[in-house]
N, C-alpha and C positions, 0 to 999 in steps of 0.2 A: 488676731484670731477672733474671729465671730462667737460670742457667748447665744447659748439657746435661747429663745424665749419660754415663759413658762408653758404655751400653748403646745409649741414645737416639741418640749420635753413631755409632754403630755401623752404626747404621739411615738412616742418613743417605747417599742418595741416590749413589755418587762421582760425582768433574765428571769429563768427558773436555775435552781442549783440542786441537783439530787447527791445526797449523800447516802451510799453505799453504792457501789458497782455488782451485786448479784443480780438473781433475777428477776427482783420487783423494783431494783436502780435502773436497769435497764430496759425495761420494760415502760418504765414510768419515761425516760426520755424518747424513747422510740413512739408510745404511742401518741404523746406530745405533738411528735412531727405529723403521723397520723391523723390527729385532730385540726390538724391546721396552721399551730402554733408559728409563728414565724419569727421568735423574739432567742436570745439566745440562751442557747442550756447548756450546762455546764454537768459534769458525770464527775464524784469526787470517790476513789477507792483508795481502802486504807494500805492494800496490797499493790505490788509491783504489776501483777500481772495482767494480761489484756483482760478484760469481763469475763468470766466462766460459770458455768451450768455447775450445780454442785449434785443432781443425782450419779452421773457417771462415778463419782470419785469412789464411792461405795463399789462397783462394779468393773467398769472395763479401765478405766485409769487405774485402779488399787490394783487388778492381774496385769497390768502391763500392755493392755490389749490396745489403750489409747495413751497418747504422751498427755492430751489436754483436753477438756471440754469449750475452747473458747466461743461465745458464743458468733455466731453468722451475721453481724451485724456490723455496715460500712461506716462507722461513726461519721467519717471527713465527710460521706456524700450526705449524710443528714444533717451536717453544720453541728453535731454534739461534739462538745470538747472536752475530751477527759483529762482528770488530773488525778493521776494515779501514784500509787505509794505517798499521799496524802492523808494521815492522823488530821481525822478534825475533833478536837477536843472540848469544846465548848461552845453554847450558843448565845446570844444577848438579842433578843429579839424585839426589845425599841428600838436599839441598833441598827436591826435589819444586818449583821453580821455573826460566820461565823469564825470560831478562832482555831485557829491551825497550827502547825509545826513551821508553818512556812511565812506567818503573820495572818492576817484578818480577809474572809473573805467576806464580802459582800453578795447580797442576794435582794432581789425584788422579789419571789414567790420561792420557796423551799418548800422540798419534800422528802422526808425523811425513810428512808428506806436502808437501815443499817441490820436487820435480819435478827437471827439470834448468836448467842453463844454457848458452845457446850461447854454443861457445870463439871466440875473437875472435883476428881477423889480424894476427899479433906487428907491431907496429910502427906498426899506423892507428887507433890512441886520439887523438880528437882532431881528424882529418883532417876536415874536411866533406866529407858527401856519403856517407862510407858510413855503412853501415845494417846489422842483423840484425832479422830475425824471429823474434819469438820473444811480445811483448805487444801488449796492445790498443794502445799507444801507439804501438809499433815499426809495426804495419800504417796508424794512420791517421799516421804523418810519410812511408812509401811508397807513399802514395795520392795525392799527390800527383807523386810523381815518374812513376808511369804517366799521370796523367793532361796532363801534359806532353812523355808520351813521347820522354823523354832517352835518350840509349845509354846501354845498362845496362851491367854489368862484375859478371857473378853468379861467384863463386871456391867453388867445390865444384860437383859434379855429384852429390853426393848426395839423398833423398827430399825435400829441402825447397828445393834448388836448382833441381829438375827442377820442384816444383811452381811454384816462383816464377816461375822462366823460362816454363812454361806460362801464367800469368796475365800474363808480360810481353808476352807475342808476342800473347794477347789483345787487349791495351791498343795494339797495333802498335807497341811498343816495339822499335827494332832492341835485339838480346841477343846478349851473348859472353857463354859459358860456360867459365870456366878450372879446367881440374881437373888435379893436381899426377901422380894415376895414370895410367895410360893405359888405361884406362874406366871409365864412370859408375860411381859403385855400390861401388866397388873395396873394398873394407872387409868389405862385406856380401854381396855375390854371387860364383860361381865367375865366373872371366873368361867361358866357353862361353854363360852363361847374363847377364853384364851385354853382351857384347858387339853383342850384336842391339839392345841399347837407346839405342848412339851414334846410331844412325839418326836413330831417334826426334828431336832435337836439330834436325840437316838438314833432314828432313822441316816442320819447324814454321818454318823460317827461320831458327833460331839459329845461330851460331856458337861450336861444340863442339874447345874447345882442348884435347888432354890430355898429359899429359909437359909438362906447364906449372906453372910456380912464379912466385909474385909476387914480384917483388924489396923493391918499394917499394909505396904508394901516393901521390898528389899531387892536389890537388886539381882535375880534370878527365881523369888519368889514369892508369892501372895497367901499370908498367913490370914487364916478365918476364925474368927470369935468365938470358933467351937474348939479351934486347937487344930484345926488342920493345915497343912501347907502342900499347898500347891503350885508344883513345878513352872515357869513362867520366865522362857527366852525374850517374851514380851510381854507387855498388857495395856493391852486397848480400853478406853472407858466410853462407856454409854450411856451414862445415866438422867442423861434430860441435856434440855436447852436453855436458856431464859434469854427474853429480848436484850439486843444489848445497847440497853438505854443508860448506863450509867453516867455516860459522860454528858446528858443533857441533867445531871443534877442542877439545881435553883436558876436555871433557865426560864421558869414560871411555864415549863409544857405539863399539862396535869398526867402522873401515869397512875395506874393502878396497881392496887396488892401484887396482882403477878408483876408488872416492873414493866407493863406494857406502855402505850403509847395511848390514852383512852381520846379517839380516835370518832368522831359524830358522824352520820349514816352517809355524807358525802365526803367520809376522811378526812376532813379538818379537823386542825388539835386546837388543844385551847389560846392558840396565840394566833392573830392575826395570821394571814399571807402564808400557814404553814401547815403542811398536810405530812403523813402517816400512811407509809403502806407496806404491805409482805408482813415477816415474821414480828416484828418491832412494835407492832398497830393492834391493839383489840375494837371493834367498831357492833354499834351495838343490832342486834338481830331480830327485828318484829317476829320472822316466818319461826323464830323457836323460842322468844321471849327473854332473852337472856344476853348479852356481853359476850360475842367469842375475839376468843385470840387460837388464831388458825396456824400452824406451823408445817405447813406443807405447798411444797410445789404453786402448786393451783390455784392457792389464794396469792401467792406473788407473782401469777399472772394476769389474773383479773383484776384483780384490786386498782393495778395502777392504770386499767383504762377508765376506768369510774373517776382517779382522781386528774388524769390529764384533760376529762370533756370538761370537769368544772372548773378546771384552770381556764381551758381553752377558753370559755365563753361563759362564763361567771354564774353558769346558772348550775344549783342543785339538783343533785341527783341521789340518787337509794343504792347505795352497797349492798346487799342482802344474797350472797348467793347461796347455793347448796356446797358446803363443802364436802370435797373430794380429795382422794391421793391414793396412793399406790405403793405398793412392797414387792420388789423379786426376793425371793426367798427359798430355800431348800427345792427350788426345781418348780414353787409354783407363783405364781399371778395375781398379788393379795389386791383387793380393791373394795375402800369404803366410799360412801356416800352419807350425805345428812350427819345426824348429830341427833345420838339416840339416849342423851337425857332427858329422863320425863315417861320416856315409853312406857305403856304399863303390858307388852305383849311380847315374846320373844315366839318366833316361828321359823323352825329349819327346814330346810328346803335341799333334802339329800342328806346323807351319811357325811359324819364328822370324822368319821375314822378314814373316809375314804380321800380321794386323789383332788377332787371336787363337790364344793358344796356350796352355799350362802343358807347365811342368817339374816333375818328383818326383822325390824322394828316397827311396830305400829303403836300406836297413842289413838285411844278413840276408835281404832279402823283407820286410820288415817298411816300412809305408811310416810314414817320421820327418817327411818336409814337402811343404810343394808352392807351387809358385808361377804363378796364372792370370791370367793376362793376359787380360782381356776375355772370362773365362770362368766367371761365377758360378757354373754348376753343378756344374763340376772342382772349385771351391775347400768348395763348402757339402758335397759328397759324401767328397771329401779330408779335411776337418776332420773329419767325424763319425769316418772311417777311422784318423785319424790317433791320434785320443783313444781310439780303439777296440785299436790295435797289432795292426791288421788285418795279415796278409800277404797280399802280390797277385803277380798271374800278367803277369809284366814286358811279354809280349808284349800282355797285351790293354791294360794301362796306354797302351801307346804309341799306340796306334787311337783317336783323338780320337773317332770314331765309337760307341767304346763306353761308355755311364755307367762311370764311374770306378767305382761300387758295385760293377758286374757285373764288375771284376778281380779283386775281393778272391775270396781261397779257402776 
């Protein structure tokens, strides 16, 4: 057998290895081949199943309407090789390996792309009956509880609460909603701006609990710290995400307070050869001053073409985009833009009470976000503005009447 020279092994192709199969795993080795790469890459998920989109599961996979979101993508004809229902549990990165259920793999360039995990209701490990969304699995064991249309007992009124209970009230599931703040959203929106969205809730039939705390759970019901109990064929929990970075503990990858992935403007982490993208990755943001960790869609589809060109060809590049994402919800169309810490201006643009409206954010006159409700063209006109650090003329902002364009100055 001929041994390489070191020249020869020089020239030798490096492997990338992505760890998670969602949509910033997949995305990360597709746009790979996109850029050029011609070395080989490997797709590591911790699930059996082929790659899949995870907004359906909330929607047409949880009613039944789709068996699966897998995503459209030929691995074999892109030379990506998946190893699926693969646990990788640890990293050693002098090693250049990592460690798995199966032994050791090996990597020349890694990219870490394991998403988040939804936090779970201290106390209901174990209980039957509840439930998170969060995988393919997770949606087809709550397909069947709509389709027997049990009283639900949904505990968060956050974006994945709100869409659940929309699909519950579908299914004509009676729905209580328990949320510990006292309005939907509380985390993520100004109260002025979640509160017109309690409605939303009544209007659909649900029932919208807030200044509510689980005390317990038990199987058939959800007992609250005020003393009340409520009825619960099921109970779905929503109450946040966190990256799930656990398993790169003393790995020497640096993360931060959130448990992110602290992730430099071309998504390199603090080791060598190893990049950070999608839910898992905070990377830091000149255009707002600050650290985001983005948990939506959109940044786990951008993100990993930003971190495939600087694999490809070794040169740096600037992550910084506007983020974006979206909500179906009670019949409407929710869509944000930017990142409106800091704003010192809030300005509506339509009735709150009504079917359609958006909210903006300006800092300075400077417009930083916005959020349309049933208003695609606010938000397609806002983003462009947004990314543009357009200043606009507050008055004609608030005129629903006017294209958002025609405020800018």
């Amino acid at each position: 057998m001929n041994e390489q020279t070191p020249d020869q092994a020089a020239e030798r192709p490096r492997g990338v290895v992505v760890v998670g199969a969602g949509m910033a795993g997949v995305q990360t080795a597709v746009a790979l081949r996109e850029q050029g790469f011609t070395g080989p890459v490997t797709l590591i998920g911790a699930e059996p199943h082929q790659p899949y989109d995870r907004p359906p599961l909330s929607k047409a996979v949880l009613l039944g309407k789709a068996e699966d979101s897998a995503f459209d993508v030929d691995f074999e004809a892109l030379r990506i090789t998946l190893r699926l229902g693969l646990d990788v549990t640890g990293l050693r990165g002098e090693a250049h390996e990592l460690d798995t259920q199966d032994g050791p793999v090996p990597y020349d360039v890694l990219v870490l792309a394991t998403g988040a995990e939804p936090v779970g209701l201290p106390g209901s490990d174990g209980v039957p009956g509840v439930h998170l969304l969060r995988t393919l699995d997770d949606a087809a064991r709550l397909r069947p509880v709509l389709e027997r249309q049990h009283d639900v007992v949904v505990v968060g009124a956050g974006w994945i609460g709100a869409e659940f209970t929309t699909a519950a009230r579908a299914a004509d599931c009676r729905v209580t909603v328990v949320e510990a703040a006292e309005r939907p959203l509380a985390g993520t929106l100004p109260a002025e701006v979640a509160a017109p969205m309690a409605d939303w809730y009544a209007a659909s039939g649900a029932e919208l609990l807030t200044g509510a705390r689980v005390a317990r759970v038990e199987p058939g019901a959800v007992h609250l710290t005020d003393g009340r109990t409520v009825p619960a064929g099921a109970v779905v929990v929503g109450i946040g995400a966190r990256p799930a970075t656990r398993w790169l503990a003393g790995s020497g990858i640096a993360l931060g307070p959130d448990g992110s992935v602290t992730a430099d403007s071309s998504l390199r982490t603090s080791l060598p050869d190893v990049y950070a993208v999608g839910d898992c990755a905070s990377f830091p943001s000149a255009r707002y001053g600050e650290r985001l960790l983005v948990h939506h869609w959109d940044n786990a589809l951008q993100g990993p073409r930003t971190a495939a060109a600087v694999i490809a060809d070794g040169r740096p590049r600037t992550y910084d985009p506007v983020p974006y994402f979206w909500s179906e919800q009670f019949g409407r169309f929710v869509q944000y833009a930017g990142h409106h810490a800091g704003a010192d201006t809030l300005v509506w643009r339509g009735d709150p009470s009504g079917r359609d409206w958006t909210v903006c954010w300006l800092r300075h006159g400077v417009l930083t976000a916005l959020l349309a409700v049933s208003r695609p063209r606010d938000l397609a006109q806002g983003r462009r503005l947004v990314e543009a650090g357009a200043r606009m003329d507050a008055e004609l902002v608030a005129d629903p009447s006017v294209p958002l364009k025609s405020a800018a100055l």
